[in-house]
Structures are given as C-alpha cells and as structure tokens.
C-alpha positions in Angstrom: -33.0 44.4 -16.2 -34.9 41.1 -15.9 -37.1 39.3 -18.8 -38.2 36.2 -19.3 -37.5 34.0 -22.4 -38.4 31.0 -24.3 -35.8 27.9 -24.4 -35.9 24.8 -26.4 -35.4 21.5 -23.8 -33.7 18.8 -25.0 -37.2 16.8 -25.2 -38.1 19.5 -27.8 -40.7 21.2 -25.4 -40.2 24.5 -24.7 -39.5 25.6 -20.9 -39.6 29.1 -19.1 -36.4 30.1 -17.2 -34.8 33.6 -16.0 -32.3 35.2 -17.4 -30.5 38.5 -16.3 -29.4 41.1 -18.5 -26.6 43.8 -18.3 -23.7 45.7 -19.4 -24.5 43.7 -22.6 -23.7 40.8 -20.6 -26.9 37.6 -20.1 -26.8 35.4 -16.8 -29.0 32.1 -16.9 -30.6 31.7 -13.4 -28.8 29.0 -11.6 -31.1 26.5 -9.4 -30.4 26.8 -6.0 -28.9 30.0 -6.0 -30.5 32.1 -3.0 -29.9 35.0 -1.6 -29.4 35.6 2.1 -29.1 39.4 4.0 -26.4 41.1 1.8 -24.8 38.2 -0.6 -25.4 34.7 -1.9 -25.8 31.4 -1.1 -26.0 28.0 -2.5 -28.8 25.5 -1.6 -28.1 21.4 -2.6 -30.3 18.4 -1.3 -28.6 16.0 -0.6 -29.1 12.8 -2.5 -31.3 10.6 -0.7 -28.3 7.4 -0.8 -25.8 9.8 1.5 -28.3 11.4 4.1 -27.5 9.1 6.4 -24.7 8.9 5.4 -23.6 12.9 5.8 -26.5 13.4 8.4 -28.3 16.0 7.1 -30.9 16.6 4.3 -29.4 19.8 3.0 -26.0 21.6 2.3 -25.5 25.7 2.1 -22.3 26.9 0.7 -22.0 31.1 1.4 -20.5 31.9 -2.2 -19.2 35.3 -0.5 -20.5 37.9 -3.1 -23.2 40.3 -3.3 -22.7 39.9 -7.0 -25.3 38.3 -9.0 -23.1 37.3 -11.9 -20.0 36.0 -9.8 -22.5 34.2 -7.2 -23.9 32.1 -10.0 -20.2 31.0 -11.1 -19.3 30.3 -8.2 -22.6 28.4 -7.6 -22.1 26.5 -10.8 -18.1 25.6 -9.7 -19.2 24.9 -6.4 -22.6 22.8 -7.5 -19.8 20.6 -9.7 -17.5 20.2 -6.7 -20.6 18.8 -5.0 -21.2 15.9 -7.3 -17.4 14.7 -7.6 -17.6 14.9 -3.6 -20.3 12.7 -3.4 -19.0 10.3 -6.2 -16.4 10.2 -3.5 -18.3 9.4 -0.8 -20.2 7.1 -2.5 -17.1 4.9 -3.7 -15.6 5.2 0.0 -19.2 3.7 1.4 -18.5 0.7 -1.2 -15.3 -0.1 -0.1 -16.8 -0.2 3.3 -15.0 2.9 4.8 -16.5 5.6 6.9 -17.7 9.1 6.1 -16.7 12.1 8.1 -19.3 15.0 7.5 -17.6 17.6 8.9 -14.2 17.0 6.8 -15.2 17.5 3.2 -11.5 17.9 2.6 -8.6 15.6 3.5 -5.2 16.8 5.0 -2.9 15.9 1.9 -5.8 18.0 0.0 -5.1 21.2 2.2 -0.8 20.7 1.5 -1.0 20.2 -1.9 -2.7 23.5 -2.4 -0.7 25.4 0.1 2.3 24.1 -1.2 2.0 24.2 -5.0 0.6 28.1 -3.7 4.2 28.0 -2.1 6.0 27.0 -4.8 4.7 29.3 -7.2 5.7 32.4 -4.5 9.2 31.1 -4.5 9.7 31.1 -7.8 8.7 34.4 -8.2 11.2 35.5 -5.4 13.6 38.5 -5.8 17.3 38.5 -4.9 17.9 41.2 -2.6 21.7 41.4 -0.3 22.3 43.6 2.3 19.3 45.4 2.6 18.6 46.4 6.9 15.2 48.2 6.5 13.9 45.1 4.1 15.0 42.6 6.8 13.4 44.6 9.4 10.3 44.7 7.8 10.2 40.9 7.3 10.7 40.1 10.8 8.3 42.2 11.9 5.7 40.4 9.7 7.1 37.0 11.0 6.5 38.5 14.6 2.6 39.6 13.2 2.0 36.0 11.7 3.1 34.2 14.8 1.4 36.7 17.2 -1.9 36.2 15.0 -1.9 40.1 14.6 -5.3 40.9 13.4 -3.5 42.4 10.3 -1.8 39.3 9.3 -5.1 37.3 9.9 -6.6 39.6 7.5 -3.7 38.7 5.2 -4.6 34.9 5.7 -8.2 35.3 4.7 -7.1 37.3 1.2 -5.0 34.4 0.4 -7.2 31.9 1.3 -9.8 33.4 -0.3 -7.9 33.2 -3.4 -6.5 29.7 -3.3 -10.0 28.7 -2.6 -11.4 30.2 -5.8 -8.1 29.1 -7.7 -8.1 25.8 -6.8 -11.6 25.1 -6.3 -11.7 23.9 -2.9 -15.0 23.1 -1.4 -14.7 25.7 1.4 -17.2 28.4 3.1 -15.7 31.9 3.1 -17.3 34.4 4.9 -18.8 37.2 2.5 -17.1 40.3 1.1 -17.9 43.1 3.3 -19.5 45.9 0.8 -19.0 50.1 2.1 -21.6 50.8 4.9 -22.5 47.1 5.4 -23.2 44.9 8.6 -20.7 42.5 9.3 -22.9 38.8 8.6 -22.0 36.0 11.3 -19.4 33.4 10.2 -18.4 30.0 11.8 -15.2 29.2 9.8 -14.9 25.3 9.1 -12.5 22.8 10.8 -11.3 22.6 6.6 -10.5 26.6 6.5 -8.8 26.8 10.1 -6.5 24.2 8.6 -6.2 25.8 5.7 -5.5 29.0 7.2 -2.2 27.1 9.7 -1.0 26.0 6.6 -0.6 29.4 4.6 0.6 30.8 7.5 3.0 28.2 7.8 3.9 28.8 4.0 4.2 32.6 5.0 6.5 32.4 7.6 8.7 29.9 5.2 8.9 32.1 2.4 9.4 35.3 4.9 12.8 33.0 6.4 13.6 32.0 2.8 13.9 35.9 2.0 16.1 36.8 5.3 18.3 34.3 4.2 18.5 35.5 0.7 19.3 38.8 2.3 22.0 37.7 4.4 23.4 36.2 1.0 22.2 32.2 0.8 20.7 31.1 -1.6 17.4 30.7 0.1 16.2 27.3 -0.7 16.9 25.7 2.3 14.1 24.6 4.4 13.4 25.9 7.8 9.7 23.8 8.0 10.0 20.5 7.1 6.3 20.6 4.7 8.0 22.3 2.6 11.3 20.2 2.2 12.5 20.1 -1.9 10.5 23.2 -2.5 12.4 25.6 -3.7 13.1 28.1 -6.5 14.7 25.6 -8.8 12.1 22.4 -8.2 9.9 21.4 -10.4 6.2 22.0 -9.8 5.1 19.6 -7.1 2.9 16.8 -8.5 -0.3 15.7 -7.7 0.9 12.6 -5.8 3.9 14.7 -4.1 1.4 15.4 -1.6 -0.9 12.7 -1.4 -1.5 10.9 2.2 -1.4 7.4 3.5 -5.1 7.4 3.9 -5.7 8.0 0.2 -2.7 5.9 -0.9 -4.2 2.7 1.0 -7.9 3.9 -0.5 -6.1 4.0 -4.1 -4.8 0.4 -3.5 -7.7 -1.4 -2.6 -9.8 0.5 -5.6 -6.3 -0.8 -7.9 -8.8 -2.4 -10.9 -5.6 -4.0 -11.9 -4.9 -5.9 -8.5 -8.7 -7.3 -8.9 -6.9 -10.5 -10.1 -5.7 -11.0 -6.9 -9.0 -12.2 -5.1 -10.0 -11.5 -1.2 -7.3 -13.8 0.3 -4.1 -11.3 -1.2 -6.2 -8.4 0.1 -7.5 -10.1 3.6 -3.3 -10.0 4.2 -3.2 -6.2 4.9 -6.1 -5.6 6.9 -4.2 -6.0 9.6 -1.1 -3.7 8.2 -3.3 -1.1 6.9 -4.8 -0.8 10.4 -1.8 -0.3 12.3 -0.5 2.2 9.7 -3.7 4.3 9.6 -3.6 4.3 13.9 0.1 5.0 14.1 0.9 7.4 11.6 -2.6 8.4 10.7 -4.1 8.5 7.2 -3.6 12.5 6.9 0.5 11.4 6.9 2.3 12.3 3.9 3.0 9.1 2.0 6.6 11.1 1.2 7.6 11.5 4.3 6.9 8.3 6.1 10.5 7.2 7.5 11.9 3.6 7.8 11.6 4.4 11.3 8.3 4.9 11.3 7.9 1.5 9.6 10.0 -0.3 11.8 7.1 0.8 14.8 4.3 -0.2 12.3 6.4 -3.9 12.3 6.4 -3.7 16.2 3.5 -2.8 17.1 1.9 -5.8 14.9 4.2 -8.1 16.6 2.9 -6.8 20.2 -0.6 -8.6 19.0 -1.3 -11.3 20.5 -2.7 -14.4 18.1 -6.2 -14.8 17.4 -6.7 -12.0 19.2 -10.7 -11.5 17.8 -11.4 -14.7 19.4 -10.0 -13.9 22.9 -12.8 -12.3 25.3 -10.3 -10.2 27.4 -9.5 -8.1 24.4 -13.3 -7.1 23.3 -13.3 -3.6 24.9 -9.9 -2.5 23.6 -10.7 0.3 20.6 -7.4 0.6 19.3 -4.5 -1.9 18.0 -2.2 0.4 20.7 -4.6 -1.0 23.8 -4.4 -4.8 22.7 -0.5 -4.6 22.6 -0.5 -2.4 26.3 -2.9 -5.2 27.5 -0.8 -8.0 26.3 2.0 -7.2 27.8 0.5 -7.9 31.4 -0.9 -11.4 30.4 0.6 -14.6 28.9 -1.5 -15.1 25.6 0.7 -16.6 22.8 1.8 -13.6 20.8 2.3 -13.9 16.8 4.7 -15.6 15.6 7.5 -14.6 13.7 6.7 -16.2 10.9 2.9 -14.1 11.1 5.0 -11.1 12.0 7.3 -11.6 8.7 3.8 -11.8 6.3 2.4 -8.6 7.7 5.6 -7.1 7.3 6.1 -8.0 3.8 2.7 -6.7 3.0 3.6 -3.0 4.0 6.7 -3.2 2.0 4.5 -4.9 -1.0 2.1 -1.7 -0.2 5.1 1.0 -0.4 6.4 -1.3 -3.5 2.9 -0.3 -5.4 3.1 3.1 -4.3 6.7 3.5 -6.2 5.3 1.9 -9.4 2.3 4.3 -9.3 4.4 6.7 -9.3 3.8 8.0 -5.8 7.0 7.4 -4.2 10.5 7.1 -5.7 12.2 5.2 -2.7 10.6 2.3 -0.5 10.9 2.9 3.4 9.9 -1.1 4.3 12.3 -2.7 1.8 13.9 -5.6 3.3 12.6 -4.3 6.8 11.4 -8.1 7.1 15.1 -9.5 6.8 16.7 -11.9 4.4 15.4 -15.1 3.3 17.3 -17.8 4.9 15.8 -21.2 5.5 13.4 -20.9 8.3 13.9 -23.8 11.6 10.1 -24.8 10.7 10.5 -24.5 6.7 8.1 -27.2 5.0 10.5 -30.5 4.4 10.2 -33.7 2.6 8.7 -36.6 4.3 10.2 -39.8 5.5 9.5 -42.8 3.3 8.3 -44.7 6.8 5.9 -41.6 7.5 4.8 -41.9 4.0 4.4 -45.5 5.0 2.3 -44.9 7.7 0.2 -42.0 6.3 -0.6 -44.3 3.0 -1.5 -47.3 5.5 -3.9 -45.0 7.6 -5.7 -43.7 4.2 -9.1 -46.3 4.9 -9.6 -45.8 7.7 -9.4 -42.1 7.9 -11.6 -42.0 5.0 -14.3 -44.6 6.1 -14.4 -42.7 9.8 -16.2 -39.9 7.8 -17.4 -41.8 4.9 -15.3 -39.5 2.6 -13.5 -40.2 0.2 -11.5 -37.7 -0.3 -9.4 -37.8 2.5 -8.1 -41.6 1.0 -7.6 -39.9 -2.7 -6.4 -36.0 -2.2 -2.9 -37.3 -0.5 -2.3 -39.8 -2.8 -2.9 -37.5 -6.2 -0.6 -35.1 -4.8 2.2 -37.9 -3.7 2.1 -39.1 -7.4 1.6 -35.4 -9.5 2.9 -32.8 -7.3 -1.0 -30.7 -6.9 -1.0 -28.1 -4.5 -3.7 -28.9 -2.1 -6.3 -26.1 -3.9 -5.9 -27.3 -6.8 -6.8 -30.9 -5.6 -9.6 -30.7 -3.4 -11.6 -28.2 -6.0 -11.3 -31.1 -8.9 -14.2 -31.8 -10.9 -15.3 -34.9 -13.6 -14.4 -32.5 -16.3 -10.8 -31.6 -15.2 -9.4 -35.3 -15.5 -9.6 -36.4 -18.9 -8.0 -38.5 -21.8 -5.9 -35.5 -23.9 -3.4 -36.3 -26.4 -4.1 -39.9 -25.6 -2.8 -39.6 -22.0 -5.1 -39.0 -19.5 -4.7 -36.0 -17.3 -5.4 -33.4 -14.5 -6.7 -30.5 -16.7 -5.7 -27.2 -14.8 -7.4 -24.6 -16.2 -8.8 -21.6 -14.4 -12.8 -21.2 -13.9 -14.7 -19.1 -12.0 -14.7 -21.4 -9.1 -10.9 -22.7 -9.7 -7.6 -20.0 -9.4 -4.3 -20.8 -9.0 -1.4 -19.9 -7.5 1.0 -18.5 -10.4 0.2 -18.5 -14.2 2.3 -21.3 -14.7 -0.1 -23.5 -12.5 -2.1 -23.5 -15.5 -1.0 -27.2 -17.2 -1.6 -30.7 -17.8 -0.4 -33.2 -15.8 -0.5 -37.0 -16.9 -2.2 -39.4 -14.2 0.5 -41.7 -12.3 0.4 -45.1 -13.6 -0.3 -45.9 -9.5 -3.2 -43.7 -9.2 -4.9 -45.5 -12.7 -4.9 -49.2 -10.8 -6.1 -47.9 -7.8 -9.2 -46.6 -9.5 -9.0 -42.9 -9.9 -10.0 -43.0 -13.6 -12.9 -45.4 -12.7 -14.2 -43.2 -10.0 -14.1 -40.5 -12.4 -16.3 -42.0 -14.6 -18.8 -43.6 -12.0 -19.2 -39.6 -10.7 -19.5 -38.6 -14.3 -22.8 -41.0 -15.1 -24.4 -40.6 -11.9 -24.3 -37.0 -12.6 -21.8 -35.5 -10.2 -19.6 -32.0 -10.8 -17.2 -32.0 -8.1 -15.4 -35.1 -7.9 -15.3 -35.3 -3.9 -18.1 -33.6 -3.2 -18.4 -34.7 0.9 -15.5 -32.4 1.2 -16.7 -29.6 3.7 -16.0 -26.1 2.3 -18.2 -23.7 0.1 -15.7 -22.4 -2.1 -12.0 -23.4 -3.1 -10.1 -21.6 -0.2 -12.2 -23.0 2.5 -12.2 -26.5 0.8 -8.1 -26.4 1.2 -8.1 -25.1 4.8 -10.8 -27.3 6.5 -9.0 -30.1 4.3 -5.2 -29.0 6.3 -6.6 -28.7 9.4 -8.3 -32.1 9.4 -5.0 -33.1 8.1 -2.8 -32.1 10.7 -4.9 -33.4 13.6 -4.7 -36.7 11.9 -1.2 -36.7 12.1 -1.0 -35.6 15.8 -3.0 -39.0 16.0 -0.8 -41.1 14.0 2.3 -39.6 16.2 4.1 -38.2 13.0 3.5 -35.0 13.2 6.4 -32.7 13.4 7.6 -28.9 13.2 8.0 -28.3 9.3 5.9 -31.1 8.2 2.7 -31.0 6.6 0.2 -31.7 3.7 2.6 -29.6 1.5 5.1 -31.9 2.2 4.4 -34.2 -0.3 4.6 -31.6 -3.1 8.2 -31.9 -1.9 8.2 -35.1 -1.7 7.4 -35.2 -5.4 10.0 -32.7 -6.6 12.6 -34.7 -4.8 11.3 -37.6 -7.0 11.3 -35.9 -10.3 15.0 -35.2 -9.3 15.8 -38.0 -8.3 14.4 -40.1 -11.4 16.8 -37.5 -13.4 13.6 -35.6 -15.1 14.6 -32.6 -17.0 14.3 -29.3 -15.5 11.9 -28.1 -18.0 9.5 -30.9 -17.5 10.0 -30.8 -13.8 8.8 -26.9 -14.6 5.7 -28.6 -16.5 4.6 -30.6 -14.2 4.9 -28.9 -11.1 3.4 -25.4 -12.4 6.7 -23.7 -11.1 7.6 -20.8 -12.8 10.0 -20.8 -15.9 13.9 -19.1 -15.3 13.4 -16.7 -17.8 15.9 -18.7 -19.9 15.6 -17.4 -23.6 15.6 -21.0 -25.0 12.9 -21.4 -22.4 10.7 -18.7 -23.6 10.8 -20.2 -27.0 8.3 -23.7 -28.3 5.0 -24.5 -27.2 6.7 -26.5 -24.2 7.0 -30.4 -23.7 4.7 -32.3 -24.7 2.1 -34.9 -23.0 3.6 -37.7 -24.2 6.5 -37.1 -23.0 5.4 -36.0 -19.7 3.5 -38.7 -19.0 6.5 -41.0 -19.9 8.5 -38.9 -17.0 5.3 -39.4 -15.0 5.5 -43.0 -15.6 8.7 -43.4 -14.0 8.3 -41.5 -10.6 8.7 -43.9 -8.2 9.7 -44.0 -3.8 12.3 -46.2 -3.0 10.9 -47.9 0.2 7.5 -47.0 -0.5 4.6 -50.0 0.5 2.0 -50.1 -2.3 -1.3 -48.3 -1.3 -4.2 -50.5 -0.7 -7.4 -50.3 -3.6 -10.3 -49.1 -1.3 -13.3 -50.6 -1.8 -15.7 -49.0 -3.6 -18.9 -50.5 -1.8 -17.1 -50.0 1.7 -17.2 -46.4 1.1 -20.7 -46.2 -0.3 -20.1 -45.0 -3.9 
C-alpha cells in the first residue's frame, strides 16, 4: 500500500515525500531510484566539476532486484559509494593525474576482496584424508572452472554477487532472474570480468589446497602465487596487504606530513615514479615487487639519455622504454652516474616510506644504489692560489653586470660557511646587531627554507666582511627602502636565485681557467670547515656555525648551545694562510 505523508524539513517547512508500507515494514522513497522492465535501477547526474572529466552527464547502476525494499538499500549503499568515488576522482584531478571512466575500481581493489573472501574460505576448511570419491569430485570442479563450464560460471556470478553486496563494490550485476521471466540484456564491466578471473582463481586455489589436505599435507602451501601467506593459520589480510604501486605512489605525494618538503624533494621522483608505473604498472602489488624488479627500474633510468626533454629526436617517443631503445642507436650523453645514483635513492626513499606506513615490512631497493665511498668528482676544498684568483676577479665580474652580488655572495660564504640558498635570498632584516655582535639571522620565512633544522642559527659577521662594507651596504639598502639585499640577482624565488647564481658561477671559472672536476661554489663551504679546524674551533661551535647537524651526543642535546659571543670570538679568528686581502669595491663604481 502506498500513502503519502507529511515530514518536517530541516528548514522547519514541511515537504511531501512517498513512503511505502508493508508487512508492518515503511520504505522512504529514495531519489533516483527507477524502475526499468522487471527490476531496478539507479539514476545519478554527475556533478558538473567531473563531466568532462568521466565523459558523460549521467551514471545507471542496475541494483539487480525486482524488490522495492532491497532496490532502495542498495540504491542508498550504492548512491554513498558514488560520492566517496568522486571525492576520489576529484583529489586524483588535483594532484594532476588522469581519470579512467571505464575503471571505477583499481586492481589491488579487486585482490583485496577476492583474497580476504579467500581467506575467510580457508579458514573455514575441513580436514578430510583418504577420501577417493571427495578427490574426484574436486577435480572435476577444477576441470569445470578452467573449462569455464557454464555451471561453474554460474557459480562465479553467486559469489560475486555476494562479495559485491558484502564488500560494497561499485559494480553492475545483471538482475535476479524471477520464475517465468525474460532474461534482460547485460554487458558485464571490464571491473566484474576481473572480478570474476580473480574468484575463479581463488576457487581453483582453495579446490588444490583441499586435494592436498586429502592426500595428507597440511594444505597451506600455495599453488598461485596471489595468494602466497594465505592460509588457515594467517591473520586476516590487511588493508595495505593488497594495496598497489599506483595507489602507494598516489598515497605519497597526498603524505600531508611530507608537505614540509617543498616541490624540489618531490620534483626528484618524477622521473622514478614514471619508470616504476611503465615497468611494473600501477595495478602491481606493492608486496610483491622483487629487488629484481628494482634493479630494471635502476636500469632502465640509466638507459635515459640527459636532458632528454630538450633533445628534438626524442619528441615522438610515448614511453620511457622507447627513449632508452632509441638511445641506444645514437651517441647523446646518457646520465650520469651520479644522476643515476639520485633517482635510485629516491625509489628506495619511496619503499623506505612505504615500510613506515606500514605498507611493507621489508625494502626491495635498500642499498640497490651501492655504498657511499668518496666519489672521483666529490666537492673539494679550494686552493689558496684559486681563492687568490677568484677573490682578485670579484670587480670585475661584478661591474660586467653591474651586480653586486656576484663580488659579495662568494666572499660571505668564504668567511661564514652559508650554503649558497641561504646567501643569495638575504634580506636587510636578516643581518643585524644581536647580543651585541652582529649577525646573519637564519630563520625560516615564507620565502627562505633551509636545508636541515639545524641551518636555523646565527652566525657572527667576519671581522673581513665588516671593513669591506657589508654592514654599510646593509644599512644604505635599509634607508633607501630595499627588502632583498642583492636584489639584481636574477631568479623569482630562492631555488632559482641559487641555480642561476651556480651556473653563472661555473662559467666564470671556465673563464678564469680554474675550473676543475669536483670544484665548485660549494667549495668554499669546505673551505670554511677546513678553517674552523684548522683554527682549532670546538666541534660544537663548528656545529653552530655551520648549521650541521648535532651527533646525538647526550651532553650535546643538553643547554641552550654556545653562545654569540663566543662564536663571534671563534669567527674572529678564521683566517687563510696565503690568502691576498680582497679589494673594498667602490660603492659609486657599482652604482649604489
């Protein structure tokens, strides 16, 4: 019986809807619910921000039922599965991936619920020895599985069906055939013939498991590898036992607490997760990706050849696969090994993550890069008479583009030990008189990150850099109003400021003739801690000044740390044997 009643709306006003009455039992009408020939369907718009997206204006889910009650539960489950499905699409269009309409579902999806489905048959299974006529039987439904006897595919429906409904998969089933009635046509989706391989493939496990039981094992050995460690006595798989590489990488790059880490860490495995996804493919099982599969990510990455987006021969390759294949008939430089040893430390960083989410328990890629012996090419000290010459070369460079910045952003980091970021983004307000001394104030901004968390610190101004002007320059750029304190550097924010800065660098040392294999702007950074030891500064000053992490000594762990004074009286006494006092540059020469 239907009747129409009065509801209260959350607004207060009342609204009209249907409700359905029987067996004592009342049924609110459920919006979208239609019914189509013999059973019912379910009819969403889709929301206007993922039409073009999905391609279509409209989704109808068969709900399988002639039923009115069990249509609209099912409509209701499958109008909720819906929205979390488009959540998901909408978060995997921000992250700039892709949208596949026809596969609602991912692979690792499909396995978990086949195999937890699995799991729960085997530990349910009997212990039977001996018997002939039950070992008969079995093979003969092994033989109707793997023959697809139409039997046995009637089997496969049944327990899809109910994995399905159990599990609430987002799935079409075709609908329950009632006494009398017309078969309805039925295009099964790519999702449920997958579905459907993978119970039978759970079928035909548990079928061997049972011969074997028979023949008196103890049936928990695997004959398919999917369902390797799934047995009678192990645990209930978890969630992320069957989670793939696809959604492992999406999972990563979502990590809110990697955001710290800024667009250069995550610019590093663009390249990794690429050759992961095309070798292995993103439905692969994070479990059971082998070190031998990592080993031919490695290689195939090391088959690139470099800068390959700017080389026009590659432009019509598709995949990572073609670029190597075309390679190897031409002589482009390739990647070094250096490049090769980054990309390869970023898929073991990525397996490394995955084992402290509690995805994995063992990494495949760990210390698939090699040791860490000193490199041919690793970054060395300089000379004192090719600090003599850079030092001497200073003006010029700096008057030949009116900038300068190239005279002062050597110097500060000869006499404080700055990494080259944390230079070239100085403003007025980061040098400044504190404690009396003044300082480079390192603190991070918006603008401004550093390396480590120790590279937040103070570090008193050399003695040197104070008579050649720096603190005079600072305060000149302060009244005439300036923020950045070389602001003719090119660069928009701090990482382009430091690699425009190294490359202009290095050139100028191919012109001065110095410039050799293992030798660069960094180098004076070294140059600096060879000082500090050398002028027999304490380790936990040399710590201070240079932002390098602590030991993890206790009695390091314990104090507020050295103070300025007395780092500025270490600072004061950093000095280089051999080392030809720089020249003041001339204010007016350089236009300031």
């Amino acid at each position: 019986m239907k009747k129409k009643s009065k509801i209260k709306s959350v607004n207060g006003r009342s609204a009209t809807q249907d409700r359905y009455t029987g067996e004592g039992q009342e049924v609110t009408k459920v919006t979208g619910l239609i019914r189509r020939g013999s059973t019912y369907s379910l009819r969403r718009r889709v929301p206007t921000d993922l039409v073009k997206a999905l391609g279509k204006t409209e989704i109808w889910i068969a709900l399988g039922t002639s039923d009115y009650r069990a249509a609209a539960k099912e409509a209701r489950l499958a109008s909720v599965r819906l929205d979390l499905q488009w959540e998901k699409h909408r978060e995997t269009l921000k992250q700039g991936g892709k949208i596949n309409p026809n596969d609602r579902l991912s692979e690792g999806e499909l396995r978990r619920a086949v195999i937890s489905d699995f799991w729960a048959r085997e530990q349910a299974a009997a212990i039977t020895v001996g018997d002939d006529e039950r070992r008969e039987n079995i093979e003969h439904e092994i033989g109707g599985l793997e023959t697809r006897d139409p039997s046995a595919e009637a089997a496969l429906f049944a327990q899809a069906r109910s994995i399905i409904r159990e599990r609430k998969l987002n799935i079409s089933l075709p609908a329950e055939r009632t006494v009398g009635g017309a078969r309805e046509p039925f295009i099964p989706s790519p999702e449920l013939q997958r579905l459907l391989e993978l119970i039978r493939r759970a079928d035909v496990e548990h079928l061997k498991r049972m011969i074997d039981r028979l023949e008196g094992a103890h049936g928990d050995q695997e004959h398919d590898p999917l369902f390797k460690g799934v047995n009678s006595v192990s645990v209930v798989p978890a969630q992320s036992d069957g989670i793939t590489l696809g959604e492992a990488i999406t999972r990563m790059q979502s990590d809110p607490t990697r955001a710290h880490l800024g667009d250069t860490a995550d610019a590093k495995y663009v390249v990794t997760f690429r050759a992961m996804k095309e070798l292995l493919g993103e439905d692969k099982p994070l479990a059971t990706i082998t070190r031998a599969e990592c080993a031919g990510v490695q290689e195939l990455i090391a088959g690139l050849p470099a800068n390959v987006a700017k080389l026009e021969a590659y432009k019509t390759c598709a995949t990572m696969r073609e670029i190597v294949d075309l390679a190897a008939t031409r002589t482009d430089r390739m990647l070094s090994p250096t490049t090769v040893k980054v990309y390869t430390h970023t898929l073991s960083a990525f397996f490394n993550w995955a084992v402290r989410k509690g995805l994995l328990t063992l990494n495949p890629a760990a210390r698939l890069a090699g040791g860490k012996k000193r490199a041919k090419n690793a970054r060395r000290p300089w000379k004192i008479d090719a600090l003599n010459t850079i030092i001497a070369g200073l003006p010029a460079w700096s008057r030949e583009s009116e900038s300068i910045g190239r005279y002062w952003v050597p110097l500060i980091a000869l006499f404080s030990g700055m990494r080259l970021g944390e230079i070239v983004g100085l403003t007025v307000n980061d040098v400044e008189k504190t404690y009396g001394e003044h300082c480079f104030v390192l603190w991070e901004t918006d603008d401004q990150e550093y390396k480590t968390p120790g590279s937040e610190r103070l570090i008193p101004v050399h003695p040197e850099l104070v008579r050649l002007g720096l603190i005079d320059l600072v305060e000149e750029t302060k009244k005439a109003g300036g923020g950045r304190l070389f602001p003719e550097l090119p660069g928009k924010d701090q990482h382009q400021l430091s690699d425009l800065f190294q490359k202009r660098f290095s050139y100028w040392l191919t012109k001065l003739g110095i410039k050799q294999r293992g030798l660069s702007f960094h180098s004076l950074r070294h140059n600096f801690r060879d000082a500090l030891r050398e002028n027999g500064v304490p380790i936990d000053s040399t710590r201070a000044l240079g932002g390098w992490s602590r030991s993890g000594i206790v009695e390091e762990r314990y104090g507020a740390g050295v103070s300025v004074r007395t780092l500025a009286r270490w600072v004061a006494e950093i000095s280089y044997e051999g080392l030809d006092p720089p020249d003041h540059l001339q204010p007016v020469a350089m236009g300031v």
